[in-house]
N, C-alpha and C positions, 0 to 999 in steps of 0.2 A: 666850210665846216672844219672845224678844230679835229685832227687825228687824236685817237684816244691812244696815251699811253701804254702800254702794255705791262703788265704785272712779271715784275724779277722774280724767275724759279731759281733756285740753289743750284747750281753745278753739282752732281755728284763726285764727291770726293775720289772715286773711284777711276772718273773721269779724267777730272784735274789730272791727278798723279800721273793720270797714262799718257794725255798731253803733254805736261810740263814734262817728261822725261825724253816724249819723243822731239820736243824741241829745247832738250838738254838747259830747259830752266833760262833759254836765249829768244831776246825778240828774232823773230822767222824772217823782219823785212832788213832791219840795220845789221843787225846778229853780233852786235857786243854784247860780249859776255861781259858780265856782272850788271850791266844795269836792271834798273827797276822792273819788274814786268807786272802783268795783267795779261786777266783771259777775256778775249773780243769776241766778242759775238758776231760772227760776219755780216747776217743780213740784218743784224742790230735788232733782233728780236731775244731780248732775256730771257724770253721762256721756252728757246731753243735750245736745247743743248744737247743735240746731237754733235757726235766730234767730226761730220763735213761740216759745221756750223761753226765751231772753236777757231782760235788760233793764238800764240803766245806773241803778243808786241811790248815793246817796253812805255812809256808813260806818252815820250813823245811821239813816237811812231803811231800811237793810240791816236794823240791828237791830231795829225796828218788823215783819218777817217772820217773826224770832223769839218773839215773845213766845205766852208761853204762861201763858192764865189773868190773876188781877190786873183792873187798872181800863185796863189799855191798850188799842189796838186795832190789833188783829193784822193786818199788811195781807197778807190771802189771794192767792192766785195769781189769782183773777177780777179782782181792784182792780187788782195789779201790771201786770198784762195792759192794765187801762180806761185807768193812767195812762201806762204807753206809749207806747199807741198816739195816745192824745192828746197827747200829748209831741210825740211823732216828725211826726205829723199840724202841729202849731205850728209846728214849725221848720222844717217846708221851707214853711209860708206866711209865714213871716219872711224867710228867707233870699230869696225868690221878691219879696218888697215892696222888699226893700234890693237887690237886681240889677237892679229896673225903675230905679234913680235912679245906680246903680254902671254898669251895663255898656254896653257898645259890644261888640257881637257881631263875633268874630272868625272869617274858612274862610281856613285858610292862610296864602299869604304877601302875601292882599289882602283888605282888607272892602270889602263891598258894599253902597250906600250906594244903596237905591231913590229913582228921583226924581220929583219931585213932579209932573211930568207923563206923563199917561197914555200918552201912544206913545212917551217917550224910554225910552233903554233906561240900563240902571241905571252907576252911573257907581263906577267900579273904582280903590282908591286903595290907592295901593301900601304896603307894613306899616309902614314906618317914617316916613312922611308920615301914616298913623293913628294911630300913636303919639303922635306931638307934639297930633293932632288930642285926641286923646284927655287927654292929660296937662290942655293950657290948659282941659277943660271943670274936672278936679279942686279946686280951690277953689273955684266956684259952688257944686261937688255938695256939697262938706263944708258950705258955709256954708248951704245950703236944708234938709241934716238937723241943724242947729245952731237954726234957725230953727223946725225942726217938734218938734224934744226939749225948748227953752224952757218952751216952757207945762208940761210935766209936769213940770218942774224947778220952777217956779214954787210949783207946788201945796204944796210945805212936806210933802208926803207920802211916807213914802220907798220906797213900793212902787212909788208913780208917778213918780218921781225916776228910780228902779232901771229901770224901762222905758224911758225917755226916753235913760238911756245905752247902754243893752244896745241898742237901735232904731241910735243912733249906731255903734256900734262895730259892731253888723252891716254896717252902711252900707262903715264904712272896710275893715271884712275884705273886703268884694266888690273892692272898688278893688285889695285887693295880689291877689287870684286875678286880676281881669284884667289887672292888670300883669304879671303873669307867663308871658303867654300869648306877650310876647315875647322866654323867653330860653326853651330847650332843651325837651323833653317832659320831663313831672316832674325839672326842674331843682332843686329844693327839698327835698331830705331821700329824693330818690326815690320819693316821691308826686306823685298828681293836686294841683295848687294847691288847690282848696276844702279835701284834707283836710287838706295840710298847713299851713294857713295856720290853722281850726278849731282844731288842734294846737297851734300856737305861742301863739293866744289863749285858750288852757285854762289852759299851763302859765306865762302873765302872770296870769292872775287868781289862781289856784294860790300865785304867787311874792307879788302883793302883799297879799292875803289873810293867811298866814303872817307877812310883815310887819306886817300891821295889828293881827296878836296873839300877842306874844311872848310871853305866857303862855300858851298854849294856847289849842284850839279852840272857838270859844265863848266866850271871854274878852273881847272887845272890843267886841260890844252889835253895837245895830242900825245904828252908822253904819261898820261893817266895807264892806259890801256898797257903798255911796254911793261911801269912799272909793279903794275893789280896784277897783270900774269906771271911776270918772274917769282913774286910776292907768292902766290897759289903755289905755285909751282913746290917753290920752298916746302911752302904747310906739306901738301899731300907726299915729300919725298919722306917728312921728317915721319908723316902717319904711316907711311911704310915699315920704317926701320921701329918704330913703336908696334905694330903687329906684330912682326916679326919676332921685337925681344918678348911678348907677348906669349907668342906659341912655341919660341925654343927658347926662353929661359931652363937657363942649366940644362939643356939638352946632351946626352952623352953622346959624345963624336961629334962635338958640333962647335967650331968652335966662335960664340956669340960673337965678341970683339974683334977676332978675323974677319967677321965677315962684316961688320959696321965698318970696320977700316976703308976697304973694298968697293962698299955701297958709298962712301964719303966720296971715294976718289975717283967713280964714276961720273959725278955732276961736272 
């Protein structure tokens, strides 16, 4: 008896976004960033789309679910599931390591700034006095994950190489979400900042990836990956310094150009 096809439901867009962000827009099994992706249907029923059912692979990794028979290995729905879940599990302890060195916690239209002694009461500084406060820490913070990606840079290895910038550019994606925190609710594409900003960093690796292989996918070796991240990296440092002139243009007490200087001579 012939198996009846099953009828493709839509993904709820809602859905998508929440997956693609928690597998930062990366296939979950290879996990190079910038390639192609697609959303899998684990047990290969389209009209699943519960999110234990999803998952983000990139084109080829897709086709490795395919395979039937031969010398290959089939990645079943248990594996697709393992890789995931440890996927999704990695990235938000990444994302979580690059916000302890990124963020300045923001309630409102004032941060709260506990202080160091035990009976004072916490000292309340108004938003746009924590902004400035916030902006002059930004070049220390780029130049201390500049300082910690080195050594794996060093290493002449390009897996550790590859880590060393993807840890960086974590770093500077956290900087524009909380840069953003001081212009409108989802000012940005009409998203939350984390996912939009995710998004913009998908679709740089995406853009210089394609550049780095004008013949095709696959065609330009292992130093594709080294060159697509340095490349990102660039974009979202230079999206920084454009926020920034952004929100303190002509700021009084502030001085713009000082602190571009600064931000330069952090990278």
């Amino acid at each position: 008896m012939t198996r009846m096809a099953k009828d493709r439901v839509p993904i709820p867009p809602e859905i998508a976004a929440e997956l693609l962000f928690a597998s930062d827009h990366t296939c979950c099994v290879c996990r190079d960033r910038g390639r192609a992706v697609q959303i899998h249907h684990i047990d290969e029923d389209p009209a699943n789309n519960t999110k234990e059912n999803l998952s983000v692979l990139c084109l080829l990794c897709h086709n490795d679910t395919q395979i039937k028979g031969g010398f290959g290995r089939k990645l079943d729905a248990n594996l697709v599931t393992q890789y995931r879940d440890d996927w999704h599990e990695r990235v938000v302890i990444r994302r979580d390591k690059a916000d302890e060195l990124a963020a300045l916690r923001l309630a409102g239209s004032v941060v709260v700034v506990p202080s160091t002694e035990p009976e004072a009461e916490a000292l309340m500084i108004p938003a746009d006095e924590a902004l400035v406060t916030y902006v002059k820490t930004l070049p220390s913070v780029l130049a201390n994950g500049y300082s910690i990606a080195q050594p794996r840079w060093d290493t002449g290895i390009t897996v550790e190489m590859l880590e060393g910038t993807y840890e960086l550019i974590d770093l500077v994606e956290q900087m524009l979400s909380h840069l953003a925190s001081w212009f409108p609710e989802n000012h940005f594409g009409g998203q939350p900042a984390p996912e939009y900003f995710s998004q913009y960093v998908a679709t740089r690796f995406a853009w210089h990836r394609a550049l780095a292989e004008p013949d095709g996918v696959g065609t330009g070796g292992t130093i594709v990956g080294p060159v697509a991240s340095m490349a990102v990296l660039d974009d979202i440092q230079r999206a920084v310094d454009e926020i920034v002139c952004s929100l303190l243009w002509e700021r009084e007490g502030f001085s713009l150009n000082a602190w571009r200087g600064e931000w330069s001579q952090a990278k």
